[in-house]
C-alpha positions, -999 to +999 in steps of 0.1 A: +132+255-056+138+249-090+110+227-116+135+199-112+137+198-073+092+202-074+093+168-100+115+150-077+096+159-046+061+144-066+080+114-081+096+107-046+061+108-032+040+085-054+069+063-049+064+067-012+026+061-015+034+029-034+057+012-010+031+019+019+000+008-002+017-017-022+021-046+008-021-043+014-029-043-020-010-069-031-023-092-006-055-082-011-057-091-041-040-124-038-065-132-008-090-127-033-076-145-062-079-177-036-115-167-028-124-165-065-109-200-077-121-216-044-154-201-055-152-213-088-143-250-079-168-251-057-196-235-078-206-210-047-220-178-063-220-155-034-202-119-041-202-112-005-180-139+006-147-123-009-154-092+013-140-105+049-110-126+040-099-095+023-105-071+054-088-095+074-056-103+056-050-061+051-056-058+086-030-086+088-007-065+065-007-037+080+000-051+116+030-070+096+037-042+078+034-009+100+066-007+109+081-009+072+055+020+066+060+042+094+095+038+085+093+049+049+068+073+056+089+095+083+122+091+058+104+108+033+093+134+055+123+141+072+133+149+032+109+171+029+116+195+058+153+191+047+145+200+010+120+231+026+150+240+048+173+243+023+153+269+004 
């Protein structure tokens, strides 16, 4: 395995993180976005109400989303042997 194949193999990985991370994160922090203006318009100053709209839309992401993931996920691993059986 030359340096090149190793950088690839890291590069295609973060990559890989970021598609299956990205959905969740991304709703999260619309979802709390919303909470925060609503809270602001509304002048309610409690810190804890962001923390279950959150946990329920990335639950809701990843039920919506788990398929996209698993799919991604076992691509890149299937890669990965290939890559290992090559060498």
């Amino acid at each position: 395995m030359l340096e090149s194949d190793a950088i690839q193999l890291i590069h295609d990985a973060l990559i890989v993180t970021m598609k299956a991370a990205g959905p969740m994160l991304i709703l999260s922090l619309i979802t709390g976005l919303v909470i925060s203006v609503l809270q602001t318009t509304t002048s309610i100053q409690e810190q804890t109400l962001t923390f279950v709209p959150k946990l329920i839309a990335v639950f809701l992401a990843v039920m919506v989303f788990s398929a996209y993931i698993i799919h991604t996920t076992v691509d890149y691993t299937v890669g990965v042997f290939e890559l290992i059986r090559r060498f």
